[in-house]
NUTILUM-441251 format. One record per residue (C-alpha): residue in one letter; x, y, z. Coordinates in steps of 0.02 Angstrom, whole numbers, plus 50000, padded with zeros to 5 digits. Example, Ala and Ser with C-alpha at 12.3 -4.5 7.8 and 13.67 -1.06 7.14 Angstrom:
<atom><res>A</res><u>50615</u><v>49775</v><w>50390</w></atom>
<atom><res>S</res><u>50684</u><v>49947</v><w>50357</w></atom>
This chain:
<atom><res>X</res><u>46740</u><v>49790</v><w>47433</w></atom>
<atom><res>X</res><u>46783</u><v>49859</v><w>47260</w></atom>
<atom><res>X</res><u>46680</u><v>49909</v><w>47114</w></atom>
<atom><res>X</res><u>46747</u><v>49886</v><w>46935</w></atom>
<atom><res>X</res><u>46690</u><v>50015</v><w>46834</w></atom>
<atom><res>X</res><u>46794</u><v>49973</v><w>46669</w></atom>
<atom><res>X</res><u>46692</u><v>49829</v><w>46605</w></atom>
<atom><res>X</res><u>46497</u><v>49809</v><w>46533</w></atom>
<atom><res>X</res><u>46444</u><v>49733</v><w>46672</w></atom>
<atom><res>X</res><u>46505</u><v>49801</v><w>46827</w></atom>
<atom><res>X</res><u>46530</u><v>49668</v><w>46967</w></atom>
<atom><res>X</res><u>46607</u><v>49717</v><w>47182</w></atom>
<atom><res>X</res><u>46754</u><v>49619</v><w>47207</w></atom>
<atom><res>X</res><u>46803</u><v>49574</v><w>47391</w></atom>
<atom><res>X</res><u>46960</u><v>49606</v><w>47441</w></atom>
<atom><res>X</res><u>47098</u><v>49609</v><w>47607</w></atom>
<atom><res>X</res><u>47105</u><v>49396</v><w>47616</w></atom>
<atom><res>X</res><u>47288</u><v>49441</v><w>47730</w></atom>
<atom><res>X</res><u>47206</u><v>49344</v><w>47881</w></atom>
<atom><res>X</res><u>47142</u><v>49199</v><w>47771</w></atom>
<atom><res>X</res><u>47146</u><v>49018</v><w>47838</w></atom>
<atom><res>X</res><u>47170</u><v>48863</v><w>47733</w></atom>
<atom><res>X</res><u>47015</u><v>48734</v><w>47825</w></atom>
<atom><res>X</res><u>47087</u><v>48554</v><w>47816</w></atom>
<atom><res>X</res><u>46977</u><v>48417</v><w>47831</w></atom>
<atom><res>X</res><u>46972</u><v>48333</v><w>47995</w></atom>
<atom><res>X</res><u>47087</u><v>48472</v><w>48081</w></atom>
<atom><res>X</res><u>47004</u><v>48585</v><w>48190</w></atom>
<atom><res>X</res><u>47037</u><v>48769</v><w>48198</w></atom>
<atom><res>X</res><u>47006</u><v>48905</v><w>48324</w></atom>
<atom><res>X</res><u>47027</u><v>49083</v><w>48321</w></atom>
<atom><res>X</res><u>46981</u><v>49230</v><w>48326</w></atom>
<atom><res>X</res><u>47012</u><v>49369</v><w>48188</w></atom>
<atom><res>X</res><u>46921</u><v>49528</v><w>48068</w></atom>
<atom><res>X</res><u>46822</u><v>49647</v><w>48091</w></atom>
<atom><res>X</res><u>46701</u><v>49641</v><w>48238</w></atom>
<atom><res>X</res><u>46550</u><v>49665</v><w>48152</w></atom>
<atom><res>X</res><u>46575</u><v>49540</v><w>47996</w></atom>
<atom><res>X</res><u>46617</u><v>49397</v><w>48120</w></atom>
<atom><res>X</res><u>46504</u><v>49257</v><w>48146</w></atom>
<atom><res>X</res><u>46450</u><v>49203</v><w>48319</w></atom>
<atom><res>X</res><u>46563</u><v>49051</v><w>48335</w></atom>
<atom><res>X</res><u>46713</u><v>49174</v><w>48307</w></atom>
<atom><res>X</res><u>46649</u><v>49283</v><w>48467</w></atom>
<atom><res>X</res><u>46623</u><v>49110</v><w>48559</w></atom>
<atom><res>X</res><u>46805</u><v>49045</v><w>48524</w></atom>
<atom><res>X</res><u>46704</u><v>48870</v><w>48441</w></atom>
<atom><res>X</res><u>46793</u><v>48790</v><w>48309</w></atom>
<atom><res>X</res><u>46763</u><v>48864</v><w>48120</w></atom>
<atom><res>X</res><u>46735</u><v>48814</v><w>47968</w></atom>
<atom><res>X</res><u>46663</u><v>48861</v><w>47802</w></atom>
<atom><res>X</res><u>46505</u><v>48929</v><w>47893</w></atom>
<atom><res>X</res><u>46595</u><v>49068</v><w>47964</w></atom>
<atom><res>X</res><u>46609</u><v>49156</v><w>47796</w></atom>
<atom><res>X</res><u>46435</u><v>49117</v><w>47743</w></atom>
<atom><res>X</res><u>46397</u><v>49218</v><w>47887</w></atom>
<atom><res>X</res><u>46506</u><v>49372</v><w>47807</w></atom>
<atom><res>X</res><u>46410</u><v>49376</v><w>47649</w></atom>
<atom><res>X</res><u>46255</u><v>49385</v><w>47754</w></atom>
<atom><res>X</res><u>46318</u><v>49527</v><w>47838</w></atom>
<atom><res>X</res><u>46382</u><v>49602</v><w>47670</w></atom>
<atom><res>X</res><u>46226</u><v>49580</v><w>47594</w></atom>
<atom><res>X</res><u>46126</u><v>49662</v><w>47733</w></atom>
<atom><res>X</res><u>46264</u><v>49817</v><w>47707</w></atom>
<atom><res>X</res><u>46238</u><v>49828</v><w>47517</w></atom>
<atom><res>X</res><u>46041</u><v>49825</v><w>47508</w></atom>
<atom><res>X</res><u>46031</u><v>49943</v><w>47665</w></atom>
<atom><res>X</res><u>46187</u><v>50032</v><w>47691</w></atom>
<atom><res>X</res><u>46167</u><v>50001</v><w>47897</w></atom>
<atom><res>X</res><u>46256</u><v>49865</v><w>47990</w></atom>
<atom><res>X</res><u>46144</u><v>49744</v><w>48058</w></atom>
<atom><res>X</res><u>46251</u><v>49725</v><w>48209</w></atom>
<atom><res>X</res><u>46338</u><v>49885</v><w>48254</w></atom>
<atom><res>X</res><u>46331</u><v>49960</v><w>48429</w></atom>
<atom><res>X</res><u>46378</u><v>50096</v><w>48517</w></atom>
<atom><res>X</res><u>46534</u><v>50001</v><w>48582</w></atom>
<atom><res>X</res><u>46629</u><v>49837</v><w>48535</w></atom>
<atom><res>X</res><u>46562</u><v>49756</v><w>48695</w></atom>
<atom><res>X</res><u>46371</u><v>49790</v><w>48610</w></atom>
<atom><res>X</res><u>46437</u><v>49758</v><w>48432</w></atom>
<atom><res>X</res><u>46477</u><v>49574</v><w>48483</w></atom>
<atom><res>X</res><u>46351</u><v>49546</v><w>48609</w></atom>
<atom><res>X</res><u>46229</u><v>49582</v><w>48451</w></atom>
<atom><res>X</res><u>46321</u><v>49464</v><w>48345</w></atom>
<atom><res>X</res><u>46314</u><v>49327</v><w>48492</w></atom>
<atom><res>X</res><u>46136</u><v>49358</v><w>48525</w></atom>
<atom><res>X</res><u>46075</u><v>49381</v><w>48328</w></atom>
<atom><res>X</res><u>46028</u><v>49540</v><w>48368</w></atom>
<atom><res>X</res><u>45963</u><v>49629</v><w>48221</w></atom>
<atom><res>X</res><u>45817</u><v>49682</v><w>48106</w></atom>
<atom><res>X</res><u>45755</u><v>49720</v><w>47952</w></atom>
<atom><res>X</res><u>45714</u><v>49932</v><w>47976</w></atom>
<atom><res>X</res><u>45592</u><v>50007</v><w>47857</w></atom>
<atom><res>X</res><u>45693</u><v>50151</v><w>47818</w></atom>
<atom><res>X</res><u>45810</u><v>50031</v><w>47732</w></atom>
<atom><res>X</res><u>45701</u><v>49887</v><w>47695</w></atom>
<atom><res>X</res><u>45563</u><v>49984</v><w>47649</w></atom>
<atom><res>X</res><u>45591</u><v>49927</v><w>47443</w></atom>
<atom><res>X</res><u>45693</u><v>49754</v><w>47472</w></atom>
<atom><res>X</res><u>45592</u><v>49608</v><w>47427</w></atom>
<atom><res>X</res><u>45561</u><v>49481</v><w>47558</w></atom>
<atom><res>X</res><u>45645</u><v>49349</v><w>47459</w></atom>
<atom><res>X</res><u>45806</u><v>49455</v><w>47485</w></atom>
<atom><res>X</res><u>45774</u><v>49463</v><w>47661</w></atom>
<atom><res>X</res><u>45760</u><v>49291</v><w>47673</w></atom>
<atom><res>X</res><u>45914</u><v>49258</v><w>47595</w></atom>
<atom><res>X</res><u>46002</u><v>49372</v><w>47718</w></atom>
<atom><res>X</res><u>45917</u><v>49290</v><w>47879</w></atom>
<atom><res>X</res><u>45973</u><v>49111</v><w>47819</w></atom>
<atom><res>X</res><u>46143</u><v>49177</v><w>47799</w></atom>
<atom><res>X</res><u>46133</u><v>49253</v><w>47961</w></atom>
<atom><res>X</res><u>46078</u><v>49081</v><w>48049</w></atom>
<atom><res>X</res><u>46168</u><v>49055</v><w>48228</w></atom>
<atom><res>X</res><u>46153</u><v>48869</v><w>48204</w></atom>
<atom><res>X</res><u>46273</u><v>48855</v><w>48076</w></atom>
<atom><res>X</res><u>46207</u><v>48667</v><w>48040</w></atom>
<atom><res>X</res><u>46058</u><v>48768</v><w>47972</w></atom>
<atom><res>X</res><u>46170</u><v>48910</v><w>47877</w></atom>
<atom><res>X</res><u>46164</u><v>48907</v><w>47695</w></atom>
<atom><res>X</res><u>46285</u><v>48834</v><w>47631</w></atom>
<atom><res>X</res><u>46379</u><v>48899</v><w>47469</w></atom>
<atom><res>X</res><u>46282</u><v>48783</v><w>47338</w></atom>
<atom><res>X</res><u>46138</u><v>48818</v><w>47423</w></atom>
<atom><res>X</res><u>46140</u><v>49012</v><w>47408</w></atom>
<atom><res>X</res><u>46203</u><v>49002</v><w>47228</w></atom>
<atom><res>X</res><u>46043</u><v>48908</v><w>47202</w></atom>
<atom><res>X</res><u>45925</u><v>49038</v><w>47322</w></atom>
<atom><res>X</res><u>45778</u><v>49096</v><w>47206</w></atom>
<atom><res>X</res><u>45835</u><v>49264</v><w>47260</w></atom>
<atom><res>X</res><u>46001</u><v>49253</v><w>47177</w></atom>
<atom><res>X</res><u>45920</u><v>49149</v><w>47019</w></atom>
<atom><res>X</res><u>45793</u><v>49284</v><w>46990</w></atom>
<atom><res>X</res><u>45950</u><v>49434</v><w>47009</w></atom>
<atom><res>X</res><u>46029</u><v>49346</v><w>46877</w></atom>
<atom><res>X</res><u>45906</u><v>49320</v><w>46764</w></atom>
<atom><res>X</res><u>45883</u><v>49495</v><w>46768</w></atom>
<atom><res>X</res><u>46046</u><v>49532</v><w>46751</w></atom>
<atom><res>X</res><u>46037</u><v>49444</v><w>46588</w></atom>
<atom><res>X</res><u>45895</u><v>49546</v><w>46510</w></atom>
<atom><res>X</res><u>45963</u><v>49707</v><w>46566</w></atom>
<atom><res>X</res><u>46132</u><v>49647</v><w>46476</w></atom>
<atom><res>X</res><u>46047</u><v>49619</v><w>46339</w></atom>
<atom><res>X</res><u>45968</u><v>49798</v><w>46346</w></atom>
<atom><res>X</res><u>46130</u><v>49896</v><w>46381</w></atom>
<atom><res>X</res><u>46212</u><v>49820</v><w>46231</w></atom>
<atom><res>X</res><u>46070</u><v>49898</v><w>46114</w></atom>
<atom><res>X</res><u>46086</u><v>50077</v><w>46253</w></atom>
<atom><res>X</res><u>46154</u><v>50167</v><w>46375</w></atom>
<atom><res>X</res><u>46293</u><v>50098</v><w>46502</w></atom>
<atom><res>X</res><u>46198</u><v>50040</v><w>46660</w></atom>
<atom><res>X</res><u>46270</u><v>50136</v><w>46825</w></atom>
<atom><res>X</res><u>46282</u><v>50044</v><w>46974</w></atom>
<atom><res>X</res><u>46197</u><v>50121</v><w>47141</w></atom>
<atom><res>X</res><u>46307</u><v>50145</v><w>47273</w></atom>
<atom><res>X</res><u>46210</u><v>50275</v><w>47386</w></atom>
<atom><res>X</res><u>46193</u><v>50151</v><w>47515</w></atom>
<atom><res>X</res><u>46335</u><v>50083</v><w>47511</w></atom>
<atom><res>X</res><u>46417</u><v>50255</v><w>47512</w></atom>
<atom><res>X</res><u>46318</u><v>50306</v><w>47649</w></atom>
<atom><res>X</res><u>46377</u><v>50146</v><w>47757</w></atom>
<atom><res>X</res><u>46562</u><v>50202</v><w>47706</w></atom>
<atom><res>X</res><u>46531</u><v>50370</v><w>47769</w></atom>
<atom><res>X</res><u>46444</u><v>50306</v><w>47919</w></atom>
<atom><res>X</res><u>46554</u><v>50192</v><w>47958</w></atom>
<atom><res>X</res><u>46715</u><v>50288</v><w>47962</w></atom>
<atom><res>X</res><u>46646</u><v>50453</v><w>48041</w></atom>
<atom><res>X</res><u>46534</u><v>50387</v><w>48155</w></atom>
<atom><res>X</res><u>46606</u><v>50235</v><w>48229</w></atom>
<atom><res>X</res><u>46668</u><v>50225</v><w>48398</w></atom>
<atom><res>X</res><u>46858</u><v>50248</v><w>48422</w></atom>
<atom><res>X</res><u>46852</u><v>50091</v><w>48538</w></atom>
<atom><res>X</res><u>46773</u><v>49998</v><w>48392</w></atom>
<atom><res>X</res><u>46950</u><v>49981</v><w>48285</w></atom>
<atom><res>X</res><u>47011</u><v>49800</v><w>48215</w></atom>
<atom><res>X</res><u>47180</u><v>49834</v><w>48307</w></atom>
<atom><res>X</res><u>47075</u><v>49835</v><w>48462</w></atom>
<atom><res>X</res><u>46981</u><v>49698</v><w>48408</w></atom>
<atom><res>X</res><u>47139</u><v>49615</v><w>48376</w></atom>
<atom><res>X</res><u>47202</u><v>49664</v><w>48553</w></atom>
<atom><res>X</res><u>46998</u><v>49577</v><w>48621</w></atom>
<atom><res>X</res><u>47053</u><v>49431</v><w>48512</w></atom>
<atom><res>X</res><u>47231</u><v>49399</v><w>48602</w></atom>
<atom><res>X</res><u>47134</u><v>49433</v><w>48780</w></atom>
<atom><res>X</res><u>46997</u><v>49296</v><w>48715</w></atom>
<atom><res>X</res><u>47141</u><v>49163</v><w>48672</w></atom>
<atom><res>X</res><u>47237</u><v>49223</v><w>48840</w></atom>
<atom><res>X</res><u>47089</u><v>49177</v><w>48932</w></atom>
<atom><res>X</res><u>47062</u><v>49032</v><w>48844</w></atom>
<atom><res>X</res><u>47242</u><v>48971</v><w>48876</w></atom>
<atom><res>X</res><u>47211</u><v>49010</v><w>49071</w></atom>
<atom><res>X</res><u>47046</u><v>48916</v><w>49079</w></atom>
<atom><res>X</res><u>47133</u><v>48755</v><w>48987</w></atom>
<atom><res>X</res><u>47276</u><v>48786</v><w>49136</w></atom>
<atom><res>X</res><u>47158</u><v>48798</v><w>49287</w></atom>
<atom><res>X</res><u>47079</u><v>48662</v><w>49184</w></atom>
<atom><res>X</res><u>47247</u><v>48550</v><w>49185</w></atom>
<atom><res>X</res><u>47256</u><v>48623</v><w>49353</w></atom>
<atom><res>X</res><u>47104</u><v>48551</v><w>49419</w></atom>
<atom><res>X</res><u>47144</u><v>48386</v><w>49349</w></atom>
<atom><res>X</res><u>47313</u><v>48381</v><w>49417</w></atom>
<atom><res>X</res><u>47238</u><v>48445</v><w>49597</w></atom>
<atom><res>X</res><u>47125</u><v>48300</v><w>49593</w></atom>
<atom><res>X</res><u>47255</u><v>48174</v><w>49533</w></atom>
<atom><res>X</res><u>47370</u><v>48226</v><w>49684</w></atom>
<atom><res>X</res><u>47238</u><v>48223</v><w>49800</w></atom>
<atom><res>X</res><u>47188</u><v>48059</v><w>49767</w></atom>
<atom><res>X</res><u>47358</u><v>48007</v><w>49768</w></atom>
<atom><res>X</res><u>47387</u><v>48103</v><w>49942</w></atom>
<atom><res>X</res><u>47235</u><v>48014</v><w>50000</w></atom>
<atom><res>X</res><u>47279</u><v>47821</v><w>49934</w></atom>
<atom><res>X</res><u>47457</u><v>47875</v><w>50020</w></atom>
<atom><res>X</res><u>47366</u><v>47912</v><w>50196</w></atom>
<atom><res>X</res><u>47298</u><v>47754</v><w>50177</w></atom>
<atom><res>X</res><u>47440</u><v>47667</v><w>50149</w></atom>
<atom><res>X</res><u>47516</u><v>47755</v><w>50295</w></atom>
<atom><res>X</res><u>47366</u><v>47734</v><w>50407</w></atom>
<atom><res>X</res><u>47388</u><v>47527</v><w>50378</w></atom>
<atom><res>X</res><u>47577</u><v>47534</v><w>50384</w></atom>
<atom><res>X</res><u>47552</u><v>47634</v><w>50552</w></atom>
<atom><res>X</res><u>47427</u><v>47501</v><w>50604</w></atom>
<atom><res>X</res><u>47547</u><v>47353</v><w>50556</w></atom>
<atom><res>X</res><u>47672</u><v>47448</v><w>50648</w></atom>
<atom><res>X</res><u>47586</u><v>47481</v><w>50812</w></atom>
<atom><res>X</res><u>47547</u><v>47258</v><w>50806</w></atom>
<atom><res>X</res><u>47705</u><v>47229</v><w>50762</w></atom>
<atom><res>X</res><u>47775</u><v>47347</v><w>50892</w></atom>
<atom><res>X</res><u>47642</u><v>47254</v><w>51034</w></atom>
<atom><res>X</res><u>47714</u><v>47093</v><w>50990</w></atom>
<atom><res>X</res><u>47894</u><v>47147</v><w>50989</w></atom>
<atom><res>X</res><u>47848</u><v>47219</v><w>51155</w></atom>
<atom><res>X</res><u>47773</u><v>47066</v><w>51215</w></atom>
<atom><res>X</res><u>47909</u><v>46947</v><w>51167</w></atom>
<atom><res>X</res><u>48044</u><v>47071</v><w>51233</w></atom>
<atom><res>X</res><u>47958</u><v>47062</v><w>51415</w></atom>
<atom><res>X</res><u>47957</u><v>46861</v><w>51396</w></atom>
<atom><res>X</res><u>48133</u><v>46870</v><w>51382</w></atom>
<atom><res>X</res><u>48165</u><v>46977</v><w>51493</w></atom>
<atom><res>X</res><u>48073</u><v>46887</v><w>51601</w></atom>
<atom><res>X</res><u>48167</u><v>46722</v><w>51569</w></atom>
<atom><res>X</res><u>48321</u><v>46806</v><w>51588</w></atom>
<atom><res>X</res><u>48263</u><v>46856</v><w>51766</w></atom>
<atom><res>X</res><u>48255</u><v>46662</v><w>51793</w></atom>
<atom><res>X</res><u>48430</u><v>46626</v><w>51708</w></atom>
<atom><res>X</res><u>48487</u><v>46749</v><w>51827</w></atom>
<atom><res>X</res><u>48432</u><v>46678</v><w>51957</w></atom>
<atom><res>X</res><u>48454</u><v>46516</v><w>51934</w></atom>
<atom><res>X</res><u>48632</u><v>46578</v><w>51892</w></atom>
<atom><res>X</res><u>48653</u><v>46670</v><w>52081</w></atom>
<atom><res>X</res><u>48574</u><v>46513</v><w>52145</w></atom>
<atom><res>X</res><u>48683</u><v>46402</v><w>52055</w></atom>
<atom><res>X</res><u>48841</u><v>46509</v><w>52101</w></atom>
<atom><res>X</res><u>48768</u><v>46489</v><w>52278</w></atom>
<atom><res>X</res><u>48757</u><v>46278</v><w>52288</w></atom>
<atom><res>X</res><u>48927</u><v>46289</v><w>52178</w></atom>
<atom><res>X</res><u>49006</u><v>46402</v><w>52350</w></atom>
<atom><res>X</res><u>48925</u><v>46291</v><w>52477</w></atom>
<atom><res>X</res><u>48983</u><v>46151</v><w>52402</w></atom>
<atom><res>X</res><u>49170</u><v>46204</v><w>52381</w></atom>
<atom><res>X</res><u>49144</u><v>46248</v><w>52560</w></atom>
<atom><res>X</res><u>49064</u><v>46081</v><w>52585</w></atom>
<atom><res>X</res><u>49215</u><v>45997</v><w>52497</w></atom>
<atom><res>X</res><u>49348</u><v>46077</v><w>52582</w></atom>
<atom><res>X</res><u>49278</u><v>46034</v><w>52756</w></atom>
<atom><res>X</res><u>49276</u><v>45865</v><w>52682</w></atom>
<atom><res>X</res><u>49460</u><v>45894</v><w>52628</w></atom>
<atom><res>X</res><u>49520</u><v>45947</v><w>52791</w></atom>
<atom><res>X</res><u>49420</u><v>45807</v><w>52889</w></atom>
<atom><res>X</res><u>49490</u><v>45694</v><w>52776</w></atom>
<atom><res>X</res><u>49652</u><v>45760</v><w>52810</w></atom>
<atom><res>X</res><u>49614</u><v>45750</v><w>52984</w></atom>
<atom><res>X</res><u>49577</u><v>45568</v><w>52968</w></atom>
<atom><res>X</res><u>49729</u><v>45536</v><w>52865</w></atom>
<atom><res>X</res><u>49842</u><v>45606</v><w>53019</w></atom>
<atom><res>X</res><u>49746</u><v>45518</v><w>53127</w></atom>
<atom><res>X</res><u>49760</u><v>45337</v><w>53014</w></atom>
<atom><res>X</res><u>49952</u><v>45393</v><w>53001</w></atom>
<atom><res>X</res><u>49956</u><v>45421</v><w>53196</w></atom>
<atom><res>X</res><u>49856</u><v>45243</v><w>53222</w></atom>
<atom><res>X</res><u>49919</u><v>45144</v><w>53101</w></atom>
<atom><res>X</res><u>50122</u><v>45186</v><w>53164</w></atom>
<atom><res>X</res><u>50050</u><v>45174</v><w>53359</w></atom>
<atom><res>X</res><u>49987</u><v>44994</v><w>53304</w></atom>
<atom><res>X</res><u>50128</u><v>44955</v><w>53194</w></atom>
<atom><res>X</res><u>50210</u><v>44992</v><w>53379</w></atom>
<atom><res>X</res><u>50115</u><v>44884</v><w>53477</w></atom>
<atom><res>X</res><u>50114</u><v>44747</v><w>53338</w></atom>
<atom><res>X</res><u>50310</u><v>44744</v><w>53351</w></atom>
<atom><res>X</res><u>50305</u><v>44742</v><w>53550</w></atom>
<atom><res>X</res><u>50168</u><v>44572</v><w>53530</w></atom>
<atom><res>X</res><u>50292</u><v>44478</v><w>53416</w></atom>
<atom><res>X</res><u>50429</u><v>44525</v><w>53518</w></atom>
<atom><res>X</res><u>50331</u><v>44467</v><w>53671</w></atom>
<atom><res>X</res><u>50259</u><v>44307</v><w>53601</w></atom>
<atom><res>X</res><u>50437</u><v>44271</v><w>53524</w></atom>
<atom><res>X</res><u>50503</u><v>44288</v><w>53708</w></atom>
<atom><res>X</res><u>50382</u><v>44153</v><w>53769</w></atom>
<atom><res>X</res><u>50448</u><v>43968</v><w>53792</w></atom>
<atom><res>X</res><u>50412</u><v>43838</v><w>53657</w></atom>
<atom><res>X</res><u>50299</u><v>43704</v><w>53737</w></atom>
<atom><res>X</res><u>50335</u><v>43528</v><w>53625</w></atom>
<atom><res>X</res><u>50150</u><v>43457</v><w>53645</w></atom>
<atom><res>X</res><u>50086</u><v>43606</v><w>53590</w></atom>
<atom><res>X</res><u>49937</u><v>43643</v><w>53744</w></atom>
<atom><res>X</res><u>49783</u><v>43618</v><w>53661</w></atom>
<atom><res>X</res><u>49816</u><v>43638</v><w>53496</w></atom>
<atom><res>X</res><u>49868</u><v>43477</v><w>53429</w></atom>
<atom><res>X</res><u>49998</u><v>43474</v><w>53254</w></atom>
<atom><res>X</res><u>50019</u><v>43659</v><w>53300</w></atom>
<atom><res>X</res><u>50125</u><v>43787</v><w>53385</w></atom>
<atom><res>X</res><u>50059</u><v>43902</v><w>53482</w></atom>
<atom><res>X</res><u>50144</u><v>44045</v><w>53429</w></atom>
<atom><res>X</res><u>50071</u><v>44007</v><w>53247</w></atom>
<atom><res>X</res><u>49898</u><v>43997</v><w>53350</w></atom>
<atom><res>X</res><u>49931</u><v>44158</v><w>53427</w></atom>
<atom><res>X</res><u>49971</u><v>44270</v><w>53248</w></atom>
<atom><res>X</res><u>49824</u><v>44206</v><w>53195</w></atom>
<atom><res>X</res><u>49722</u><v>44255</v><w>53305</w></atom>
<atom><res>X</res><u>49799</u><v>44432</v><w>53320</w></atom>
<atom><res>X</res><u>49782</u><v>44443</v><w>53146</w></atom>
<atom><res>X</res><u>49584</u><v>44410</v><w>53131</w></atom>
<atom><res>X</res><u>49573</u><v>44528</v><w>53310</w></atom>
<atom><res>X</res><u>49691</u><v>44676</v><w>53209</w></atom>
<atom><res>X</res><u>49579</u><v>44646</v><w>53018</w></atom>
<atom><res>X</res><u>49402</u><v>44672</v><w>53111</w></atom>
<atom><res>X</res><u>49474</u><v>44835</v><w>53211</w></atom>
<atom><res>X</res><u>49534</u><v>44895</v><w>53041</w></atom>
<atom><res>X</res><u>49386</u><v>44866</v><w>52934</w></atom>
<atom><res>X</res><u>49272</u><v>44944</v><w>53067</w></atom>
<atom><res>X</res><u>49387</u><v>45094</v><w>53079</w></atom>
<atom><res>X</res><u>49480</u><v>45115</v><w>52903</w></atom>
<atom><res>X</res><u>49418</u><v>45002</v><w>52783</w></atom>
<atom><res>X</res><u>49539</u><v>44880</v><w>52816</w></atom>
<atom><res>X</res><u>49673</u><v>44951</v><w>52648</w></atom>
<atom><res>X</res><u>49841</u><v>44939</v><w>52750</w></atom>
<atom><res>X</res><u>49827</u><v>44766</v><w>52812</w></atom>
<atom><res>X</res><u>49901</u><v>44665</v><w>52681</w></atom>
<atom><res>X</res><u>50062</u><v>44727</v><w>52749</w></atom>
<atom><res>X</res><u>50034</u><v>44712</v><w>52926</w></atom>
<atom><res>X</res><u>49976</u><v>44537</v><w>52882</w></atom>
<atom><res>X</res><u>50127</u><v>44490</v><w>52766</w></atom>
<atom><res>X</res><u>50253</u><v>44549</v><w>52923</w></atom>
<atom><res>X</res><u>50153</u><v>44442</v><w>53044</w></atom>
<atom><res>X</res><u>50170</u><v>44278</v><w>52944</w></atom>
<atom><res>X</res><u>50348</u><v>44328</v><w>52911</w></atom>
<atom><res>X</res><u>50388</u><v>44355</v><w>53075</w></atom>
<atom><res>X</res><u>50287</u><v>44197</v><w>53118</w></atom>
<atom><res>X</res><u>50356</u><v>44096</v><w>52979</w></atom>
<atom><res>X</res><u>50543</u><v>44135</v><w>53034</w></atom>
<atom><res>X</res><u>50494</u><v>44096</v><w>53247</w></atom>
């Protein structure tokens, strides 16, 4: 704060706007900057700011230039903004003692923690309070331009200067402020990541827990699956048990019957010698008959066989004797011959 002395009407300037912020509508800001004890409580709290925050200030200022106290200075930082975060303050008699309650009031609806309920800057430009100071600054114009300069009390304020720089507490600095500040938004930045970090935790773990489930039915399916596999594998091996068997047996009749066969195949062999051997022994015998009956006399009259010889009467009768003995023993297959060399022979005697 400055005081102009080099005009009529001497008016405190404020000055040291280097950590000024540009508010844009509908953007929120956050931070947390100045001097401990001018801050408002939703600077402390880290809660976005607006206008508010410097109505707060000029409460604070105001409570510095009618008393020349802080309202909210402790002993240590920690207390300065536990006061400010609390409202801690009052209005001490030693200061207050000659301040008009409608000055106080102004101060304590600067200095509202609600900042919905703060004044806002139209509204303390139109406080009684501040109507009343300057219509009284207008009369006493008036009278200094017909006297004496008016001077400006600054004890108070003088004695808050003093106070303040000899008597605060080292720890109580804006560059440790500054230093609380970056710890604040450091801490702030850690809760948002445990924040995140909760969120994510939860996320995975739901996403663990729909995968156990998935797993828990896939394992399920599985283990069915696996039981039916099972199942059908002991059906066929079971069946192949039976092919194999039926295979062994099979391989079995297939032996017996080769065997079967090839006692067939010899006994027909057998039988084939033996035809061979009976059929040449009668071809024989046949041979030693014709030559027999061809050695016989030729009786004219014939015996009892009229318009017939008997040696004609004779083949045939060998012939039906020899075709019975056949078919009862061979089938009768070789006869045609035998037959043929019979009438042949019979034809030609």
């Amino acid at each position: 704060m400055l005081l102009d002395k080099n005009v009529a009407l001497p008016r405190i300037k404020l000055i040291d706007f280097g950590l000024a912020h540009t508010i844009e509508a509908g953007v929120e800001f956050k931070n947390i900057f100045g001097t401990p004890e001018f801050v408002a409580p939703e600077i402390v709290n880290y809660e976005p700011l607006g206008l508010e925050a410097d109505m707060w200030s000029i409460g604070v200022i105001t409570y510095i230039l009618l008393s020349g106290a802080s309202p909210f200075l402790g002993e240590t930082k920690q207390d300065t903004l536990w006061n400010i975060s609390a409202v801690n303050y009052e209005f001490d008699e030693e200061f207050f003692g000659h301040t008009s309650d409608l000055a106080k009031k102004f101060i304590s609806q600067l200095l509202e923690k609600d900042k919905m309920k703060r004044l806002r800057i139209q509204d303390a430009l139109s406080h009684p309070w501040i109507k009343s100071n300057e219509l009284r600054e207008e009369n006493k114009a008036q009278e200094l331009k017909k006297g004496e300069r008016r001077q400006l009390k600054t004890k108070r304020l003088r004695e808050y200067t003093i106070k303040s720089h000899s008597s605060m507490p080292p720890n109580n600095t804006y560059v440790n402020f500054e230093r609380f500040a970056q710890v604040v938004e450091d801490i702030d930045q850690m809760e948002n990541s445990f924040s995140c970090l909760a969120a994510a935790h939860d996320s995975l773990q739901e996403d663990i827990d729909a995968l156990v489930s998935i797993y828990n039915e896939k394992e399920a399916w599985y283990k069915e699956e696996s039981e039916a596999v099972r199942h059908e594998l002991s059906q066929i091996r079971y069946e192949f048990r039976k092919v194999e068997a039926s295979k062994r047996s099979l391989q079995d009749d297939m032996q017996g019957f080769s065997c079967s066969l090839a006692a067939v195949g010899e006994r027909f062999q057998e039988r084939q010698g033996h035809f061979d051997a009976l059929r040449l022994e009668l071809s024989n015998e046949l041979k030693w008959v014709q030559e027999v009956v061809g050695s016989l006399p030729v009786d004219g009259g014939g015996g009892g066989y009229p318009n017939c010889s008997f040696t004609t009467v004779f083949n045939n009768d060998v012939n039906e004797a020899l075709k019975e003995l056949l078919n009862r023993s061979c089938g009768g297959e070789l006869l045609s011959g035998i037959n043929l060399d019979f009438t042949e022979t019979g034809q030609q005697r």
